[in-house]
N, C-alpha and C positions, 0 to 999 in steps of 0.2 A: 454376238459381237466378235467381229477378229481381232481375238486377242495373244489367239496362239497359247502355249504354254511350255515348249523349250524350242530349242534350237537342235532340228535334225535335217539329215541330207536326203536326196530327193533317191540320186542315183545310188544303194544299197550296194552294186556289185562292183565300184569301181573308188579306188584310196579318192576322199575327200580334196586334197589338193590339186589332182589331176582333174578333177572334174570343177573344180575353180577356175582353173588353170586355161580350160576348155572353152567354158562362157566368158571368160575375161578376154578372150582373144577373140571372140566372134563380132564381125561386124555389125553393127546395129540393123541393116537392110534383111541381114540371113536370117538374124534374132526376128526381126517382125514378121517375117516371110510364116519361121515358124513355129510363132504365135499366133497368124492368120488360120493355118492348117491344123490348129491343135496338137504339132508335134514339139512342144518345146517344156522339156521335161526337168522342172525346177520352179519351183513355188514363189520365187521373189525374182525382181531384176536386179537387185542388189551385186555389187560385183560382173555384173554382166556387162560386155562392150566396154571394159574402161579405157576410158581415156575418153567418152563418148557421153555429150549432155544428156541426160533423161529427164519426163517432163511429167509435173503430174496433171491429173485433166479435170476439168470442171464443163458439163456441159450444160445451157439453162435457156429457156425462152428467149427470145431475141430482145422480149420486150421488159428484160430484167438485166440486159447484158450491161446498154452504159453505166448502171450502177455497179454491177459487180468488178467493171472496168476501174471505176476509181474506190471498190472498197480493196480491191489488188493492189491501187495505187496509196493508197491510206498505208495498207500495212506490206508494204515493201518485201519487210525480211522473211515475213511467212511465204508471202505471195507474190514473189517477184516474174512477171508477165514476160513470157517470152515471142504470145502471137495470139491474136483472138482473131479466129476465123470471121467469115463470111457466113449469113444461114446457110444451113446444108452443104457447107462446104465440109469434105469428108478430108482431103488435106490439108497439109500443112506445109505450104511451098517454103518456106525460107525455113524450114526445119529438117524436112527428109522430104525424099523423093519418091514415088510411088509408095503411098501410106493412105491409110485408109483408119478413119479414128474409130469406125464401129467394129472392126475387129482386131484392131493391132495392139490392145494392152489384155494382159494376163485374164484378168478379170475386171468386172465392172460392179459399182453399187448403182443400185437403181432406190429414187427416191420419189413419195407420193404425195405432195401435201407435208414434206417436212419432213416426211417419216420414213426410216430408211426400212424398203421392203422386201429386199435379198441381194444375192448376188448373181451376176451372168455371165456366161463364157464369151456373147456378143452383143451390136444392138441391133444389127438385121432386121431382125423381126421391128424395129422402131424405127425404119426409113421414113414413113413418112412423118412422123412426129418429129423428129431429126432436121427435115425440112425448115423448121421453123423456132427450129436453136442455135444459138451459138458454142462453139469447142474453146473454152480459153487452156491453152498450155503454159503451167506454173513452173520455174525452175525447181530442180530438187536438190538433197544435198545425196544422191550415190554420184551425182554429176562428181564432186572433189574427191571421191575414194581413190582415186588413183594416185592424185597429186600427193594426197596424204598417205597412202602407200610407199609412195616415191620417197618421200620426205621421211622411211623409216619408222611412223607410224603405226601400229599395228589396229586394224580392226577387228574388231573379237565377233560382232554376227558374221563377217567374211571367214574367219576361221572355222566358226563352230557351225558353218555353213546353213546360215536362216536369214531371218528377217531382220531389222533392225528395231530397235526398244522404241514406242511412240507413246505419250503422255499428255492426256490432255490439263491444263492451267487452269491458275487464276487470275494470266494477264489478260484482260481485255482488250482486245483488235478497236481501233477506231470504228465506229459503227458509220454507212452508207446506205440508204435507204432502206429499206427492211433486211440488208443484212447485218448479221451483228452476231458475235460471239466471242469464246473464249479462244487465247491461242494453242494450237496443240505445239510439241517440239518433239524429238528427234533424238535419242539420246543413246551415247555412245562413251564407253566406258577407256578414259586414255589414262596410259600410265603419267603419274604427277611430274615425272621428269621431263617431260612431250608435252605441257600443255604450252608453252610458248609455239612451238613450232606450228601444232594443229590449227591455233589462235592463226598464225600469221599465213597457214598456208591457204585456209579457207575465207581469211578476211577480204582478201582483194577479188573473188568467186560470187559478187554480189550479186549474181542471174544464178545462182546456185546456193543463195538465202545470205550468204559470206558469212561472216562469224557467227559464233556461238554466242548467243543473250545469254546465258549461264552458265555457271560452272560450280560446281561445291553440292550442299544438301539440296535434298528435289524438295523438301517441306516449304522451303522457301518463296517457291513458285509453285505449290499445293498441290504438289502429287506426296500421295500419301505413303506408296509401298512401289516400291522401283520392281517388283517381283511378282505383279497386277498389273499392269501394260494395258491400256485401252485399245491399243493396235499392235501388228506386230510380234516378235515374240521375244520372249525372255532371251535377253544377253547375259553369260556369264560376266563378270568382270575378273580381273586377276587380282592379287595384291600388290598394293600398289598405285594402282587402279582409280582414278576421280571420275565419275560423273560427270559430263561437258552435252547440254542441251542443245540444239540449233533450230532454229525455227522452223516449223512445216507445214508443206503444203497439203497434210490432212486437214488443216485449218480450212482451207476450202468446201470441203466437205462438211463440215460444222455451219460456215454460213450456209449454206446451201439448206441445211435444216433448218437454221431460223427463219430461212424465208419462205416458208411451206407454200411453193408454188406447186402446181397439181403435177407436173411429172419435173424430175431432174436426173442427172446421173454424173457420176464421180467415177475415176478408177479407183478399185481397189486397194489400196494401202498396201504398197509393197509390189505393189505392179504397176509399173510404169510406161510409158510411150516413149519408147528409143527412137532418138533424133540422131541425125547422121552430121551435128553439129563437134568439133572438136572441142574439147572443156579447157584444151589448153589455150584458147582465144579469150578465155573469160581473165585467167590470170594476165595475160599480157598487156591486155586492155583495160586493165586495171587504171594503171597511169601513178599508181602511190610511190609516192617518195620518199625517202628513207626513215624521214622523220616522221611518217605516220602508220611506221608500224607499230604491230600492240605490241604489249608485253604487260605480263601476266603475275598478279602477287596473293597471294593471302591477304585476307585481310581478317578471316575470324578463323576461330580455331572449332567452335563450339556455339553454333554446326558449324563443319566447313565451308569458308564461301570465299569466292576470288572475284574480284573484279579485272577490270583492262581498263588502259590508259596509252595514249599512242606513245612513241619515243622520245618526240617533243617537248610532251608535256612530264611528261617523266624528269626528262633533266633540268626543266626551269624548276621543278619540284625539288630537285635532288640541289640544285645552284641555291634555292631559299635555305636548304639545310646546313647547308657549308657556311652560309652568310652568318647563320647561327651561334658555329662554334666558336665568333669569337668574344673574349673575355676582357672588354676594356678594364674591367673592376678587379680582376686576379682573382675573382670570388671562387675557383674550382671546377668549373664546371663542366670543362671538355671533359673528363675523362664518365661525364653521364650523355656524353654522346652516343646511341648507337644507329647504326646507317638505316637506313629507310625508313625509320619509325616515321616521320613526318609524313612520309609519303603514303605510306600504308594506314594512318588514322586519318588524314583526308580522305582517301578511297573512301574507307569505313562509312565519314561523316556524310559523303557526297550521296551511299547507297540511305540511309536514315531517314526517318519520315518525324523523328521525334528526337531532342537532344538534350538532355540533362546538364546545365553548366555549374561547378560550385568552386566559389572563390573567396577571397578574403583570409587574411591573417593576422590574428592579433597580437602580432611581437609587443607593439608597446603596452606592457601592462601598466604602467604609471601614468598612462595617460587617457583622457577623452575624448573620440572615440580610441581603440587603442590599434585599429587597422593600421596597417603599410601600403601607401602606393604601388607597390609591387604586386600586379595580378588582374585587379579590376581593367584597368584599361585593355590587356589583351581579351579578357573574356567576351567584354562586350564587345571590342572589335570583330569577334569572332559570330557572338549573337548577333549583332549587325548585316554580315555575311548569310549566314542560315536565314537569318527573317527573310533576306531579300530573295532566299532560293525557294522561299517560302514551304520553311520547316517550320516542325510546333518549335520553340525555345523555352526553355523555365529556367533560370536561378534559382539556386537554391543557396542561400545561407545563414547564417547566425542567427535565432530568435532574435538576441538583444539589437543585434543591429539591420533586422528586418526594413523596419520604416525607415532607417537613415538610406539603407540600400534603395528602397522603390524612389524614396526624391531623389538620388542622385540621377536614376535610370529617366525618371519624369524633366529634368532638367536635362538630360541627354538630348531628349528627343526636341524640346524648347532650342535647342543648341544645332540642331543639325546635325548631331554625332550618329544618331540613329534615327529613322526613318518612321519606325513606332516603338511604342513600348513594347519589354518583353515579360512576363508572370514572373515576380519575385518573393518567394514563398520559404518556408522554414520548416526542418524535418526536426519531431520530439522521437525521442529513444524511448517507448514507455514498456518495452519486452521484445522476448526473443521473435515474434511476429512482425515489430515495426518494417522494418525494410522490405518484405515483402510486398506486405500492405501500400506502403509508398509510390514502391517501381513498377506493383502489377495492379491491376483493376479486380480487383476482389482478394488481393492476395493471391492470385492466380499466377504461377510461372510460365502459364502457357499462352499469357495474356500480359505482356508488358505494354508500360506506359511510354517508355522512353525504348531505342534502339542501341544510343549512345550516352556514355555518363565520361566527363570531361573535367577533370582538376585542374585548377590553376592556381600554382602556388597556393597551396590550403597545406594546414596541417594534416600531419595525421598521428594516430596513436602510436606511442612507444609499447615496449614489450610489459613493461611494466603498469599500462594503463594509463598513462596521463601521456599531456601535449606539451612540449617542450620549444618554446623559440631557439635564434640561432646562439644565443647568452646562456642555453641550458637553464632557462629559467620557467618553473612550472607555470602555465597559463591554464590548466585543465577547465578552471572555473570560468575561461572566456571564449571557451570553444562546442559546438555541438558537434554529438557523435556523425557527423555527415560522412566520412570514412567508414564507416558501416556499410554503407551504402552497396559505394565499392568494394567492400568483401563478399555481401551478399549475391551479387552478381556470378560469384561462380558457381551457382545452383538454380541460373538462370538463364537457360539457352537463349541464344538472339540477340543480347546486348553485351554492348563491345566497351571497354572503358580505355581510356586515355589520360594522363599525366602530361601534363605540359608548362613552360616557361611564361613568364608573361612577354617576349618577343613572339615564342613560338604560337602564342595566341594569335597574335600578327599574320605570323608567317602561316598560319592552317587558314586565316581567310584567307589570305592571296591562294592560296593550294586552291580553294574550293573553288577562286574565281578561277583558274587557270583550267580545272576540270572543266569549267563550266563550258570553258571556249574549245574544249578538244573534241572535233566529233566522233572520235574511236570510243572517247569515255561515256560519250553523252548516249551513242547507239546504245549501245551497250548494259547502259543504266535506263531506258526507256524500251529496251527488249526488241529495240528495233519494229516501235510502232509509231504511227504517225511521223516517222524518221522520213530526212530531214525537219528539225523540228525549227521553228524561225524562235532563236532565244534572246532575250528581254539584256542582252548584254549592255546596254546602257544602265538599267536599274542595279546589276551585277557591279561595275566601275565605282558607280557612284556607293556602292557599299564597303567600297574596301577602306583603309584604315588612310588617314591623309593626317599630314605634318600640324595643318589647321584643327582640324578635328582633335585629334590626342593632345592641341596642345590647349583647348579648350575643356575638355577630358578631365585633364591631367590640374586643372586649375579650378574645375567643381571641386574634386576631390580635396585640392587642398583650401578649399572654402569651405569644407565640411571639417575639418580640422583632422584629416586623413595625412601619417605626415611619411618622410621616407623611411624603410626598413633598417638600412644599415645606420645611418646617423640620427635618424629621428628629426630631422630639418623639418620645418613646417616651409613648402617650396614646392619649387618648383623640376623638383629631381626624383629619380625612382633606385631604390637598392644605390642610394649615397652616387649617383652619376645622374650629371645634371642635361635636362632636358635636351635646351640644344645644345649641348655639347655631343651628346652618343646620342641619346633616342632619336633624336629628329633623324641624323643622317643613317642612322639602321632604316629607318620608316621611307627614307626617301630610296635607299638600297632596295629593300625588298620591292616596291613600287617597280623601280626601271626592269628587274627580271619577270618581275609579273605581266607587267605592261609589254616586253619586249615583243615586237615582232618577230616572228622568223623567215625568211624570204626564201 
């Protein structure tokens, strides 16, 4: 397998950057010329002709082409199609000019029946077999190295003069007739300070894969050891340094094995077909507008993972959190403001296949039940949201008030509040094991149940062991250790926990719907397969949190004899502020920046 094992330079007798410096300024024409003659002395095109498209090649039977036509079209960002020949056609008239595809790339794989059986310096010897293939030409990503050169970016295989990192996945490509496989990507190591710029210089380059599907730990996307390369060769990184994937068109080459047709052939990895195409036409023609560029946040720490979200959606994001801070009650609470949080545990939730929600608090100890309106209604607004992105959802809270929790959820759904029911279950503390057990499938940390764990308004333990309301009054006996939960998670890679308001429950479904509509986020979080994806955004609307709904909600709960936090009213108010008077027109706030247009 080429998989390489460091990064060295071809030309020995002459400094590393001069001889960069060389290939970077050669015309793509002189490059093929000599490539055709065997004089072109350097192992990758990498860095070669920039500013100049490069293309990767896929050749196959004619009578397998319209499929692989549209499994090119299925998966866009690995395999974005820039020209599928004619049988036997040896050019590629709207790419370069006098080119000839059996001997103008580095080297070639040749494959028999699925099975890759070496490598070739040409395909001469396969003219007539040739006759009766098709040449599809794939963008690649050395197409943007120059822009991202431009843009003060540095590339580390350009410096350390090799190949670039390639890894194969465990996303799966839309599958097309018998082809079908996993995606490979592309990966390149940029300093954490550069990752917006890289994000936004490569995003509108969509004939050259455009953005990066990843960015953070490779585990996440199942590559095991970044320093084992399936293609390619070891990139050092610096410190400093993040991991940034982009999708690739070795991916081609994978289908092309699944479909073990009796001969096929691929370039080489890292050798490419220089087109006499300028790369700077792909940025221009872009046509993005201000507001759909990315920008780039953390969202885990442990492992590292970032996502993207375009500008747009960012600041309706950033507008729900301002809506937030304010304080009709004087109850404190700006000053537990801090900027992005919101924005950065919707990313989190949007990326999550599974979500843990635990709410409820029992200030009133003098009473039956002894919960406060304050909290339920966000959480489930929130489960409501997730169900309809169709994520798992579980509740979790109090043994004692288990059953009162699942009627209330069962007359949700009787109501119209929610769409279906969601698992509402109860965690016992019986040792230092529980929480494991819980969150992981055997007790396993390398196997969680949940991605995400999400407080709302819950208690949690004092230093000294017990649960205190906002009257400093012991409740210990009417709360479960469910806060464990959340401690144990720091010895649990992969899940993200959150603390949130009961508006800001509100306000993280609008988030999620708003991701839902951005397609910078959606690519992004769908790895850029099957993209454009047609999304179900009416079933998304109708999940968000509505003035009706809460205020139906809000009227179970105090049918359950659930009454308010601050005064203990049995009503129709939450933390001593009554319904329509704040909550409704917060609900109907959040709504208009969710809903807003941008023109």
């Amino acid at each position: 397998m080429d998989t390489g094992n460091s990064c060295s330079s071809t030309y020995n007798e002459k400094p590393v950057m001069q001889r960069i410096q060389a290939l970077a300024s050669m015309v793509p024409a002189t490059a093929r010329n000599l490539i055709r003659v065997r004089r072109f002395h350097a192992s990758t095109t990498s860095a070669v002709s920039q500013g100049y498209k490069q293309a990767n090649i896929v050749i196959v039977n004619k009578k397998f082409a319209d499929d692989f036509e549209k499994f090119c079209l299925a998966n866009s960002g690995a395999l974005p199609l820039l020209y599928r020949s004619k049988p036997g056609e040896w050019g590629a008239p709207p790419l370069s000019s006098n080119s000839d595809i059996r001997t103008d790339c580095l080297r070639y794989r040749k494959y028999e029946k699925g099975i890759f059986t070496g490598y070739l310096k040409n395909l001469m010897q396969y003219t007539e077999h040739l006759k009766e293939m098709v040449t599809f030409y794939v963008g690649c990503s050395y197409s943007f190295e120059s822009a991202v050169l431009e843009a003060g970016i540095p590339i580390r295989n350009v410096e350390q003069g090799c190949n670039v990192s390639m890894y194969r996945t465990n996303i799966q490509c839309a599958r097309v007739g018998g082809f079908q496989c996993n995606a490979v990507v592309s990966m390149r190591p940029i300093p954490v300070d550069k990752l917006d710029v890289a994000v936004q210089v490569s995003h509108c380059m969509v004939d050259a894969h455009g953005a990066p599907i990843h960015i953070g730990h490779p585990g996440l996307i199942g590559i095991d050891d970044l320093s084992v390369p399936d293609f390619g060769d070891v990139v050092e990184a610096h410190p400093g340094d993040v991991p940034v994937f982009w999708a690739c068109g070795v991916t081609g080459a994978e289908a092309v094995s699944s479909l073990k047709s009796p001969l096929a052939f691929t370039h080489a990895p890292g050798s490419m077909f220089l087109t006499d195409l300028r790369s700077e036409r792909l940025v221009t023609g872009g046509g993005t507008s201000s507001l759909e560029t990315p920008q780039v946040f953390c969202i885990s720490e442990n492992p590292p993972h970032y996502s993207v979200a375009s500008l747009s959606a960012v600041e309706k994001i950033r507008a729900l959190e301002r809506l937030l801070q304010q304080d009709p009650g004087d109850r404190g609470i700006k000053h537990l403001f801090i900027e992005d949080q919101l924005l950065k545990a919707s990313l989190s939730l949007s990326h999550a296949k599974s979500v843990l929600i635990t709410t409820g608090f029992p200030t009133h100890f003098n009473h039956q039940p002894p919960e406060e309106t304050d909290g339920p209604p966000g959480a489930i607004a929130m489960a409501a949201m997730l169900q309809a992105q169709k994520k798992g959802v579980v509740i979790v809270t109090d043994q004692r008030a288990l059953e009162m929790n699942k009627k209330i959820i069962e007359e949700a759904v009787e109501q119209g509040v929610m769409q279906a029911p969601v698992p509402v279950v109860s965690y016992q503390d019986d040792g230092d094991e529980s929480p494991l057990m819980f969150l992981c499938h055997d007790g396993n940390p390398r196997f969680p149940r949940f991605d995400h764990l999400v407080a709302i308004e819950r208690a949690g333990m004092a230093a000294d062991g017990n649960y205190y309301n906002a009257r400093k009054v012991n409740i210990k006996h009417l709360v479960d250790p469910i806060d464990k939960l959340f401690l144990a998670v720091k010895n649990i890679p992969g899940i993200v926990t959150t603390g949130v308001s009961n508006w800001a429950g509100y306000a993280m479904a609008c988030a999620l719907h708003i991701l839902s509509n951005c397609t910078v986020h959606e690519r992004y979080l769908h790895k850029a397969i099957g993209f454009p994806k047609v999304l179900d955004v009416d079933r998304y609307t109708a999940a968000l949190p509505t003035i009706l709904k809460e205020e139906k909600l809000l009227a179970l709960l105090v049918k359950h004899g659930i009454r308010s936090g601050k005064t203990g009213n049995l009503g129709m108010e939450v933390d001593g502020l009554l319904f329509h008077d704040v909550h409704s027109p917060m609900i109907k706030k959040l709504l208009e920046i969710t809903l807003e247009r941008h023109e």
